[in-house]
N, C-alpha and C positions, 0 to 999 in steps of 0.2 A: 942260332938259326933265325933268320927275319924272314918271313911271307908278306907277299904282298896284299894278305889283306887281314885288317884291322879287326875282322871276328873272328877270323881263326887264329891270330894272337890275341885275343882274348880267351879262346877254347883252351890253347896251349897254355896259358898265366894262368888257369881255372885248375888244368889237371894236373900243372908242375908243384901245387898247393898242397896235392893229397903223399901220406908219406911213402918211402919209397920210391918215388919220382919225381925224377930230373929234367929236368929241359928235354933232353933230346927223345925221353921215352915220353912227355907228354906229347911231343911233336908228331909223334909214331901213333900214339893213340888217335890225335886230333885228324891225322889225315885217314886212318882209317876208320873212323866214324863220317868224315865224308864221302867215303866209297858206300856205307852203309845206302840202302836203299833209304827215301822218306818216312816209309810206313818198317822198315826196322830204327831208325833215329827217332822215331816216336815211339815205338815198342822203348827203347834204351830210356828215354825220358819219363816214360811213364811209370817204369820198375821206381828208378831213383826217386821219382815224387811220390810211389806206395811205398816203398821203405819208409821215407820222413813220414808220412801221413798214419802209416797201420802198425808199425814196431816202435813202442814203448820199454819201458824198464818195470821188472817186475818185484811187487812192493817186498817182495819177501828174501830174494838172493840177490836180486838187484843186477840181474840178467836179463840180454833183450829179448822182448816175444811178442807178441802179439795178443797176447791173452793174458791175462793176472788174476790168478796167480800164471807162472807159467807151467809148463808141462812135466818139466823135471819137479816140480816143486809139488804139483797133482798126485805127481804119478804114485800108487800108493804100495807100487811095490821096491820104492827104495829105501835102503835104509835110515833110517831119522836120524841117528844116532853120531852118525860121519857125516861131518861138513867138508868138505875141500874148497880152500880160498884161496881164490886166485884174482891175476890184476886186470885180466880182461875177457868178454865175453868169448877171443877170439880161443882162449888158453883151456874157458870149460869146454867149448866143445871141442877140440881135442885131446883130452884125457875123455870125453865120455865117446868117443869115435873107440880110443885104444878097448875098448870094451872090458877091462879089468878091476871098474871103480863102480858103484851101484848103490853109490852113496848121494849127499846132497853137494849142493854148490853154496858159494858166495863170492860175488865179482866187487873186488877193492876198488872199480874204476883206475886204477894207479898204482904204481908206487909211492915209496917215498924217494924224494930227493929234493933234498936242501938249496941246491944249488940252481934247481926250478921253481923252488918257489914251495916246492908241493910236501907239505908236513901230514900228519896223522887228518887233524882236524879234513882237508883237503880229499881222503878217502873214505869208504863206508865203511869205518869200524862200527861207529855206533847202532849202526845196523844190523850188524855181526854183532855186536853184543846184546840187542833185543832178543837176538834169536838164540838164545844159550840158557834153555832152559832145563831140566832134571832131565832128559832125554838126549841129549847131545854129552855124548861121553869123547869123542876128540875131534878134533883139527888138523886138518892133514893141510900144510901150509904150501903151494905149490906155486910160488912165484917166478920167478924166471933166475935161473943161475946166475946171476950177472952182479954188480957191486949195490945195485939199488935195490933190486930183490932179495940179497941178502941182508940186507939191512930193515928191509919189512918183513923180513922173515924173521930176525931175530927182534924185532921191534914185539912183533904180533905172538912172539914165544912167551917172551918177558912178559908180555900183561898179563894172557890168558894162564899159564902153568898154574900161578899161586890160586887161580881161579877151583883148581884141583883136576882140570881138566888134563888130560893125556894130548901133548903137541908136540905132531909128526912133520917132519918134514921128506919131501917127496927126495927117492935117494938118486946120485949122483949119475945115472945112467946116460941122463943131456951133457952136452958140451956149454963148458961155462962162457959164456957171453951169447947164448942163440936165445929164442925164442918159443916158447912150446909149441905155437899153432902153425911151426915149422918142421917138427921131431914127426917120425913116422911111429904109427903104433904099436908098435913091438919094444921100444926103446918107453913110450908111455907107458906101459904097462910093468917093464920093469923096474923101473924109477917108482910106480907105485907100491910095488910088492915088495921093494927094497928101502921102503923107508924107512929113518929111524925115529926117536924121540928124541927133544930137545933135551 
């Protein structure tokens, strides 16, 4: 689709960038933010530049917040004891939505996959292994069903087990190749109470 004009195929190059969208759904976005009013198109601009500006990562799960430590990590009625590591911020807060988990987090940033480039070093293990001290008794490893998730699942099994630690993996209740922060909570929740040990 070509428009005739040169900034709103640049609005459209801008939003066909972000994943999940294609040409014709950034096209759809693009004209619908110029129906937006001025003072909503600067309302939409100014969330986007408070995001960049006030949401960091927090030094300890390595999750986004706004505050650091963050809130799950504050909060002092979770349990210390259970980690759940997952590959992205979008993953912890759907299993902590499913309301069945009231343990801690740790976001990998990523998977592995070889074929991206993207190896161990590439994700935040070593972060996850700062935080593994006499009070973290398992890891509940809950990355995404899919060939790259299994593969840092069993990556993250292998190190940590001889560790003497207890590593669970979240049980089969998702469909293999989705996404968590896609699974409704009922389905999260029993993938969590259905996990087993590597």
């Amino acid at each position: 689709m070509y428009t005739s004009s040169e900034t709103v195929e640049k609005l459209i190059s801008r939003l066909a960038r972000l994943p999940g969208i294609g040409r014709k759904s950034a096209a759809r976005l693009a004209f619908h933010i110029l129906k937006l009013s001025k003072e909503e198109a600067a309302e939409l601009a100014d969330c986007i530049n408070e995001v960049k500006l006030k949401v960091g990562t927090c030094s300890i799960c390595c999750n986004i917040s706004e505050v650091d430590p963050c809130r799950t990590c504050s909060d002092p009625s979770r349990r210390r004891e259970v980690i759940c590591v997952v590959e992205e911020p979008a993953d912890a807060s759907a299993i902590d939505k499913a309301e069945g988990y009231n343990g801690l987090f740790h976001v990998l940033g990523g998977k592995l996959s070889p074929l991206d480039g993207i190896g161990p070093d590439d994700l935040r293990i070593k972060e996850l292994l700062a935080r593994l001290s006499g009070e973290v008794t398992e890891l509940i490893i809950a990355t995404n069903p899919n060939v790259e998730g299994e593969a840092t699942a069993t990556y993250l099994s292998r190190l940590f087990k001889p560790m003497g630690l207890k590593v669970t993996r979240i049980a089969r209740g998702l469909p293999v190749g989705s996404d968590l922060e896609y699974a409704d909570s009922a389905t999260l929740s029993r993938a969590l109470e259905g996990r087993q040990e590597f």
